[in-house]
C-alpha positions as CSV (number, residue, x, y, z in Angstrom):
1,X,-3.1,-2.7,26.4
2,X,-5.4,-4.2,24.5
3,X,-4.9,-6.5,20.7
4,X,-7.5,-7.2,18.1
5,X,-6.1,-9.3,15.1
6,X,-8.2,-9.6,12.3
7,X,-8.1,-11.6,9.3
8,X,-10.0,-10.7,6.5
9,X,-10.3,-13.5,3.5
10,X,-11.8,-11.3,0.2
11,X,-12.7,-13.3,-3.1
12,X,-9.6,-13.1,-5.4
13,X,-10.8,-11.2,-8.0
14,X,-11.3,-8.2,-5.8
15,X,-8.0,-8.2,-4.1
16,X,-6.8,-4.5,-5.5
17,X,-10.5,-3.1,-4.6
18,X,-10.4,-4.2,-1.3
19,X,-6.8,-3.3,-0.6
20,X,-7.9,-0.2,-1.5
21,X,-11.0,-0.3,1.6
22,X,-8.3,-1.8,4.0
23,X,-5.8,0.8,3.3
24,X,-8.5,3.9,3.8
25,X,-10.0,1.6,7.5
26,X,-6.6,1.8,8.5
27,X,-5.0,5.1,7.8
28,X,-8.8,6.2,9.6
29,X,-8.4,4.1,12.5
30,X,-4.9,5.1,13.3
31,X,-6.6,8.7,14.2
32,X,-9.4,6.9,16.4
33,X,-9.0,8.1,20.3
34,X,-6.8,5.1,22.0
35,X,-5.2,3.8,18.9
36,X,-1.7,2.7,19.8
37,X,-1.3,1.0,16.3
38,X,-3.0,-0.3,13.2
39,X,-1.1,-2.4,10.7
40,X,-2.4,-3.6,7.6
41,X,-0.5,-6.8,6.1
42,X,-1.1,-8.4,2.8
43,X,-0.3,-12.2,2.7
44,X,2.2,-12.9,0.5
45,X,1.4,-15.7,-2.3
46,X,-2.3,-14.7,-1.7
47,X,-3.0,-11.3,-2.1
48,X,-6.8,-11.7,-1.3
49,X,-6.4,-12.7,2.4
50,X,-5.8,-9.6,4.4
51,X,-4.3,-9.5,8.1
52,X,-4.5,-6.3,10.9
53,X,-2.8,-6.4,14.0
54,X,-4.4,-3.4,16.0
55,X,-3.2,-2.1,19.3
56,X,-5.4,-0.2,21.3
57,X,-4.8,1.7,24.9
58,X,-8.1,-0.2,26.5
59,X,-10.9,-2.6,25.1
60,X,-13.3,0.4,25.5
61,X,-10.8,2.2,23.0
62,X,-11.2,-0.6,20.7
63,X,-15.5,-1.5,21.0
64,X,-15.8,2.8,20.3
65,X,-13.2,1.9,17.4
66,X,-15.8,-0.7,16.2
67,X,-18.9,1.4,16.2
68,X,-17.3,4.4,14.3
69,X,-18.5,5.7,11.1
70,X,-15.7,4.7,9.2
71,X,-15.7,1.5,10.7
72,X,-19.0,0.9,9.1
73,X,-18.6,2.3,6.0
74,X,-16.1,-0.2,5.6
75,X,-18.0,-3.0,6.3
76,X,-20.8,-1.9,3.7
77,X,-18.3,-1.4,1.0
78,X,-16.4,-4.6,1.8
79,X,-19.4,-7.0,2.7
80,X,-20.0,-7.9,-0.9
81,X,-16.4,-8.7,-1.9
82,X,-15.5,-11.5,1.4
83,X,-15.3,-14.9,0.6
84,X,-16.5,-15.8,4.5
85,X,-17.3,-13.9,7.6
86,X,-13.9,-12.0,9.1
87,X,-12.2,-13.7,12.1
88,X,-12.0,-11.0,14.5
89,X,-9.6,-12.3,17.8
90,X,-9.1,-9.9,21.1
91,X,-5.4,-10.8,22.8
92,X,-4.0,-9.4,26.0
93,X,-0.1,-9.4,25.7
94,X,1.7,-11.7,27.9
95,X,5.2,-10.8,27.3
C-alpha cells in the first residue's frame, strides 16, 4: 500500500473556488485504476488550507494518478489561487 498526503494552502479569498477544484480532483481520482481512497479534508478555523490523505494499491498506481488529465487540469485551474507551492508527502504504513 502506498500513502500520498497532500496539503494544499490556497489564498483566503478563494477558499469556496478552490473547494470547488478539490472536490471535482477527488471525486475524479477515486475512479483512477489503483485508488484505494481519496479524502478531501477542509481545516477547520481556516477554510483556505486544504488536506488529502490518498491511498493507492502501489506507487506506480499513484505516479499514473499524477500524470492524468484530470490531475492536470487541476493544477492549471488551481495554480493561480495557492498561496505557496503544495507539500506533497509519500508514506508507507507501518501499523
Amino acid at each position: 500500500m502506498h500513502y500520498v498526503l497532500a496539503r494544499i494552502t490556497v489564498k483566503p479569498e478563494v477558499a469556496e473556488l478552490a473547494k470547488g477544484i478539490l472536490v471535482e480532483l477527488a471525486s475524479k481520482s477515486r475512479q483512477d485504476a489503483g485508488c484505494m481512497g481519496y479524502e478531501l479534508f477542509q481545516q477547520t478555523g481556516a477554510p483556505h488550507i486544504f488536506q488529502t490523505v490518498e491511498q493507492w494499491k502501489d506507487r506506480a498506481d499513484a505516479e499514473a494518478h499524477m500524470q492524468s488529465l484530470h490531475v492536470g487540469a487541476a493544477i492549471a485551474a488551481a495554480s493561480p489561487l495557492l498561496a505557496g507551492a503544495p507539500e506533497i508527502v509519500a508514506y508507507s504504513r507501518l501499523l
